[in-house]
C-alpha positions as CSV (number, residue, x, y, z in Angstrom):
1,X,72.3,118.9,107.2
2,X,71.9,116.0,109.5
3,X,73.9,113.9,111.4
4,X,73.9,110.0,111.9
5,X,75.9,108.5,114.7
6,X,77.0,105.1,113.4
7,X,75.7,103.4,116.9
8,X,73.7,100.7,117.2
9,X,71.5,99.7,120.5
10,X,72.8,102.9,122.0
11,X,76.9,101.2,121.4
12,X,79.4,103.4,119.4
13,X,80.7,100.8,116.1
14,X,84.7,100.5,116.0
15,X,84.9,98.1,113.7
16,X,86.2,99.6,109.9
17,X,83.6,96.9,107.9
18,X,81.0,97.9,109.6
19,X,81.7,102.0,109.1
20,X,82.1,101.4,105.4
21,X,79.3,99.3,105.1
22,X,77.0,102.6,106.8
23,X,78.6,105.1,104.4
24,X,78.2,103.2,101.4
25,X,74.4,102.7,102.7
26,X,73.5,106.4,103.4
27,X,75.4,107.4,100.3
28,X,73.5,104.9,97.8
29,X,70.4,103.9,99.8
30,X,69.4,106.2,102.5
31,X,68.4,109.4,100.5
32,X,67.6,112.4,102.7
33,X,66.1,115.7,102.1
34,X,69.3,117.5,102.8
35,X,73.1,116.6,103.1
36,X,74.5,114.1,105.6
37,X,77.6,114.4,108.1
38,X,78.9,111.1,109.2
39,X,82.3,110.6,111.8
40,X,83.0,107.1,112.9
41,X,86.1,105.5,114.2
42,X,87.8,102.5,113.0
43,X,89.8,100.2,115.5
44,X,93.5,99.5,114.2
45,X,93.1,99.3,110.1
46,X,94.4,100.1,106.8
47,X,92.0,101.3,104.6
48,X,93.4,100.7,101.2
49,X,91.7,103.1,97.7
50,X,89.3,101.2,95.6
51,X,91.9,100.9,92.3
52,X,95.3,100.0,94.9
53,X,96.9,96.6,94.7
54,X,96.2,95.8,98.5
55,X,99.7,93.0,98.1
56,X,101.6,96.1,97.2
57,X,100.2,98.5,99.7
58,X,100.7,96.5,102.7
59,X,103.2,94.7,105.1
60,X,101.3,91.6,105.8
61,X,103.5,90.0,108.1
62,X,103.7,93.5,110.5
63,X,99.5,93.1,109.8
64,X,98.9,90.0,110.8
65,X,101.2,90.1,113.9
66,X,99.7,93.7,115.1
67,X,95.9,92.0,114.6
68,X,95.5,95.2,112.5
69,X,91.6,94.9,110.0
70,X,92.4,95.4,106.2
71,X,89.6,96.9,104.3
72,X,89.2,98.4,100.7
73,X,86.8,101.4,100.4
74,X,85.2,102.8,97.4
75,X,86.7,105.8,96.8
76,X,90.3,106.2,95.1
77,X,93.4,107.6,96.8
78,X,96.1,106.2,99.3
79,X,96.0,103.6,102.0
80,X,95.9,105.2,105.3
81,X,96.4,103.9,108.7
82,X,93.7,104.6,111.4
83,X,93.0,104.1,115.1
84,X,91.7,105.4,118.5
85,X,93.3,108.2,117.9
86,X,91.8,109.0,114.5
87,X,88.6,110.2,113.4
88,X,87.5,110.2,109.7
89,X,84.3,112.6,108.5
90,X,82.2,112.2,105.7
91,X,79.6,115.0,104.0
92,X,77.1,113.2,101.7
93,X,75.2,114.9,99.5
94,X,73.9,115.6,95.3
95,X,76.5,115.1,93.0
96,X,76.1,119.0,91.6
97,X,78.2,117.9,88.6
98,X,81.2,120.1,89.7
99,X,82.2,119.3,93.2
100,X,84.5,116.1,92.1
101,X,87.5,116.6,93.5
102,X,87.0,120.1,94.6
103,X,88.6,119.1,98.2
104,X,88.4,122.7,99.3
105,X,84.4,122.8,98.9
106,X,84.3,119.8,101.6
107,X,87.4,120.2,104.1
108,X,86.1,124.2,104.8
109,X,83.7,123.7,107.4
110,X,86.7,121.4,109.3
111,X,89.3,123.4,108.8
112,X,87.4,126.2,110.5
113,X,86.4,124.4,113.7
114,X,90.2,123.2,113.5
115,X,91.3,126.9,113.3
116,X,88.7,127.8,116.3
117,X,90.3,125.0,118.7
118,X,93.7,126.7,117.9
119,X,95.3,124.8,115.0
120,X,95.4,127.7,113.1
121,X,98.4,126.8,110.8
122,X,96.0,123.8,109.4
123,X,95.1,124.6,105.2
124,X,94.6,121.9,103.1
125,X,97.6,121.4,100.5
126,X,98.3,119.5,97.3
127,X,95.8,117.5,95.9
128,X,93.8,116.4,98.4
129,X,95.9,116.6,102.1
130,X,95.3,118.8,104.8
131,X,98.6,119.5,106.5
132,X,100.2,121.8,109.4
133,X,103.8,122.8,109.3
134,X,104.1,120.8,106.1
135,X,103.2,117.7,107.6
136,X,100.2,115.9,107.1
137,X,97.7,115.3,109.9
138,X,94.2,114.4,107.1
139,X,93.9,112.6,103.7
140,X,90.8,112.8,101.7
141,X,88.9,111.2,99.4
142,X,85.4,111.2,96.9
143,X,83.4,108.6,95.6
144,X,80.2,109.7,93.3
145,X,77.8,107.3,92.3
146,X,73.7,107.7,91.1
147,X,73.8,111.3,91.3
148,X,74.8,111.0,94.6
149,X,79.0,112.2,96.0
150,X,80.7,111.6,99.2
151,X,83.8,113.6,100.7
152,X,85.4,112.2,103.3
153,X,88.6,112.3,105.0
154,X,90.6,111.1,108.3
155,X,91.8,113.9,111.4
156,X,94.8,112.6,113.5
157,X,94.6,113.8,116.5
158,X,96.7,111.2,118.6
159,X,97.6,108.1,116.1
160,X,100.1,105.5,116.5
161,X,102.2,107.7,114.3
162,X,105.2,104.9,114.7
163,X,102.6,102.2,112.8
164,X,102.2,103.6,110.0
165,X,105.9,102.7,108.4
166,X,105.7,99.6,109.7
167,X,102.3,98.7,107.6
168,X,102.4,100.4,104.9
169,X,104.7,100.2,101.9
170,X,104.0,103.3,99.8
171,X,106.1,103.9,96.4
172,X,109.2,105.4,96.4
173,X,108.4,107.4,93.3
174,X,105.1,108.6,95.9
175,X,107.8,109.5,98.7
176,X,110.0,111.3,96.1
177,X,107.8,113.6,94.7
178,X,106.9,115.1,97.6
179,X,110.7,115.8,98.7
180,X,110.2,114.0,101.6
181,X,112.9,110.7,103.0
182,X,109.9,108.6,104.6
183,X,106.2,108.4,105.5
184,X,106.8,109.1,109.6
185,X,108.9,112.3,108.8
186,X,105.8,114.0,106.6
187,X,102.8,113.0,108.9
188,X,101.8,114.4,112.5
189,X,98.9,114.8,115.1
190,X,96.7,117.6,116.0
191,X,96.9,117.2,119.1
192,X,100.5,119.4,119.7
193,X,98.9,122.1,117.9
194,X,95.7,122.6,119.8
195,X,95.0,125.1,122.4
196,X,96.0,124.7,126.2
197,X,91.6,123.6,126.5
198,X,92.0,120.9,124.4
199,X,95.3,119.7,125.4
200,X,94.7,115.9,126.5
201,X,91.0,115.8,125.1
202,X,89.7,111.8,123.9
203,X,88.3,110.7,120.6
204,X,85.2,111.0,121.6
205,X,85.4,114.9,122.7
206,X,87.3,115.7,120.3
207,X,84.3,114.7,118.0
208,X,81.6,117.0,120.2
209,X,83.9,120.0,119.6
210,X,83.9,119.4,115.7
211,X,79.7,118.8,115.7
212,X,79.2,122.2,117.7
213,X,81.8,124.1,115.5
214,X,80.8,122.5,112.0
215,X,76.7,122.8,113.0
216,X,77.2,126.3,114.7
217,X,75.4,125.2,117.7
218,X,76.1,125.6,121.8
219,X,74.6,122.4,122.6
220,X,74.9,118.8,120.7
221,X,70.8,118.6,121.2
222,X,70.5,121.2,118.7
223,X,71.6,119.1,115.8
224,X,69.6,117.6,113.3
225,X,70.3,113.9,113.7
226,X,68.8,110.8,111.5
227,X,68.7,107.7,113.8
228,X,69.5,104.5,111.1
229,X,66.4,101.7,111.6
230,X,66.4,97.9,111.9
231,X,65.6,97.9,108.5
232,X,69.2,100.2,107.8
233,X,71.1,98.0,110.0
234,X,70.0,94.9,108.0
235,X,70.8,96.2,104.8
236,X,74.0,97.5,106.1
237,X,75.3,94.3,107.5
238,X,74.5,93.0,104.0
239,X,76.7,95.4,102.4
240,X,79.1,94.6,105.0
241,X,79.1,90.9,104.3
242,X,79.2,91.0,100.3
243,X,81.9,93.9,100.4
244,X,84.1,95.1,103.6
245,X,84.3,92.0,104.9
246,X,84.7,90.2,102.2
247,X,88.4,89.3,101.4
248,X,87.9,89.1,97.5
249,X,86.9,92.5,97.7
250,X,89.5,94.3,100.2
251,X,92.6,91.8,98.8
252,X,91.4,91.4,94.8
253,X,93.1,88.7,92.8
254,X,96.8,89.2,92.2
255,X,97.5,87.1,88.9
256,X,100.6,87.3,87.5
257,X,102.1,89.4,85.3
258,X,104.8,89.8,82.8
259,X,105.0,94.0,82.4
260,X,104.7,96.3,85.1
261,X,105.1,99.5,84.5
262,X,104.4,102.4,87.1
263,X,104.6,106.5,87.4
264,X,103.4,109.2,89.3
265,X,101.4,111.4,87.5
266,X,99.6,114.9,88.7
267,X,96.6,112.5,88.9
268,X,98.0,110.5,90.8
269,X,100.0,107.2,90.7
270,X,98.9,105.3,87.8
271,X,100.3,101.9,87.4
272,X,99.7,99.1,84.6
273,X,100.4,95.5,84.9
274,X,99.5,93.6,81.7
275,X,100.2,90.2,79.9
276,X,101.0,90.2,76.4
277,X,100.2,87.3,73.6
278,X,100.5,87.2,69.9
279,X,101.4,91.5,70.3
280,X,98.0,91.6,71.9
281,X,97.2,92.5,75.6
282,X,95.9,89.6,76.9
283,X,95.0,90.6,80.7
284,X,95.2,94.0,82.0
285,X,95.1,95.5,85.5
286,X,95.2,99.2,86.3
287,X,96.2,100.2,90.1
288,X,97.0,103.4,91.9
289,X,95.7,106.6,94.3
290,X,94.3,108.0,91.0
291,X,90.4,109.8,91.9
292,X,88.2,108.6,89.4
293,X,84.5,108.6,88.6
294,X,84.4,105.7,86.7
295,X,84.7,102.2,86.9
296,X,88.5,101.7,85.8
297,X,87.1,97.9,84.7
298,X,85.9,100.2,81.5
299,X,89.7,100.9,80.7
300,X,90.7,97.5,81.4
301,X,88.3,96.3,78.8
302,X,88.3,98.6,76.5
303,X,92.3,97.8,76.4
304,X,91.8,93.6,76.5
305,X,92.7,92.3,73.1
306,X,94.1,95.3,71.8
307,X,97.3,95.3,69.5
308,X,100.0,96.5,71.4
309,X,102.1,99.6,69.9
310,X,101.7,103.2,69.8
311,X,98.8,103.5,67.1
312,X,96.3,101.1,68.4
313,X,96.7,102.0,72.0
314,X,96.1,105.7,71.3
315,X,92.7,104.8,69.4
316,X,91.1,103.5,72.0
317,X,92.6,105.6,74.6
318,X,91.2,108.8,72.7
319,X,88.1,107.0,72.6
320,X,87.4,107.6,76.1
321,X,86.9,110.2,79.0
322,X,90.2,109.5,80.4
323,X,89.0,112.6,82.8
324,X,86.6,110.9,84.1
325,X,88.5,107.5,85.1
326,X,91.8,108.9,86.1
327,X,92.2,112.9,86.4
328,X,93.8,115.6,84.6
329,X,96.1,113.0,82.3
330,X,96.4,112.6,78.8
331,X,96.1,110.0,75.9
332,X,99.7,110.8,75.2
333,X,101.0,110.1,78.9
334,X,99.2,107.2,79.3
335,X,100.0,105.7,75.6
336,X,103.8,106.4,77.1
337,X,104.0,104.6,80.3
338,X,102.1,101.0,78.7
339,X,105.0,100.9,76.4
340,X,107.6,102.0,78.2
């Protein structure tokens, strides 16, 4: 496996459209003859799942006053909140057909060299959450695209815990399943749970510790590393400009609607919003933390102009790998929550 530092001229990158931009690049363009390990950290910023309504998501107002980056990734799941104090790790690597949203395959090797530095209560729980004490110090996430799958996920280790309600604006239905009364009472750092060694330890050695534990190795000199060229960095700030920084891609349109409708499902949150004309859907939009492997535009327009009641929804609905777009959900469930 090899690791790339996402450093350029010898200076560590802190900036969250920049990050993106390098995974997306060694995970589409940059193909290796084994698997890739990435870690970066982003600088105060939501990152918001490829199918969420960012509007939704988001507190603007607390964003804008707090100068805090808002960037949509490529991968489905939840909006976190990252900073200094977080670290987020990525494994790249063939799409074997049957890793997709095995979390436990790709959040192993971390919760081992978590268990080594003395966070031994740390197990990943749920879907796709690694938690301690029941609280959740890691989301994760997977994207798989041209044979080609990326895992990644955030570690807290010392975030602005007190932030995170005060930018993001999760569903209530989100907070009730989970038996919980707000996002700051189920979420915690690392840090407390470390040994006495690590007690106080930065970002940055924090981060050696995980490289020596993950690559087995004494000494960081040992690792395989893969330095990215001027020729990566150029393609990578393209990707940057078309996508990450780009505020029709993290923000999206946000037309109006006239039906919302909204449920968590074991998928996932799932969330239509749709316009209706002459009993036929017009404009459709499908949100949520769903994990999905393909593009959810497919649903939307296979579902554009189609009569809306029971019978023609379900046709086209069974006509397609609802698996593959949204999870373990049904035509049945889905067919349910449009007309509800």
């Amino acid at each position: 496996m090899y690791y790339v530092k996402n450093q350029k001229n010898g200076q560590e990158i802190y900036d969250a459209t920049t990050n993106l931009a390098i995974e997306y690049f060694l995970l589409n363009e940059k193909k290796l003859d084994e698997a890739i390990l990435l870690f970066y950290i982003n600088e105060n910023a939501i990152i918001i799942g490829k199918n969420q309504n960012t509007y939704e998501e988001i507190n603007q107002d607390a964003i804008d006053e707090l100068g805090v980056q808002v960037v949509r990734r490529f991968s489905g799941g939840g909006a976190v909140y990252q900073d200094m104090g977080n670290i987020c790790f990525c494994f790249i690597t063939e799409d074997d057909g049957n890793s997709f949203r095995d979390f436990g395959k790709f959040t192993q090797p971390v919760i081992e060299a978590l268990h080594k530095m003395g966070a031994s209560g740390a197990q990943l729980q749920g879907r796709n959450d690694l938690l301690i004490d029941g609280k959740k110090f890691s989301g994760n996430a997977m994207y798989s695209n041209n044979g080609r799958l990326t895992a990644h996920g955030t570690l807290m280790l010392d975030l602005d815990v007190e932030k995170v309600p005060l930018l993001l604006r999760p569903k209530e239905e989100k907070i009730t399943s989970k038996g919980i009364k707000s996002v700051r009472s189920r979420v915690t750092n690392i840090m407390p749970y470390l040994n006495e060694d690590y007690q106080g330890m930065d970002i940055l050695s924090f981060r050696q510790v995980l490289l020596m534990n993950i690559f087995q190795v004494e000494d960081l000199e040992d690792i395989k590393e893969y330095v990215l060229t001027e020729e990566d960095w150029n393609r990578i700030e393209e990707l940057r400009t078309n996508y990450f920084n780009n505020p029709n891609w993290n923000y999206g349109k946000n037309p109006k609607f006239q039906i919302k409708q909204s449920k968590r499902t074991v998928a996932g949150q799932i969330e239509f919003s749709l316009n209706i004309e002459n009993n036929k859907i017009s404009d459709i939009k499908v949100n949520g933390d769903f994990f999905g492997l393909g593009d959810i535009a497919d649903v939307e327009k296979a579902l554009t102009g189609v009569a809306y009641d029971r019978q023609s929804l379900e046709v086209v609905l069974n006509s397609l790998n609802l698996k593959r777009y949204f999870g373990n959900v049904d035509t049945e469930e889905l067919v349910d929550l449009l007309l509800k």
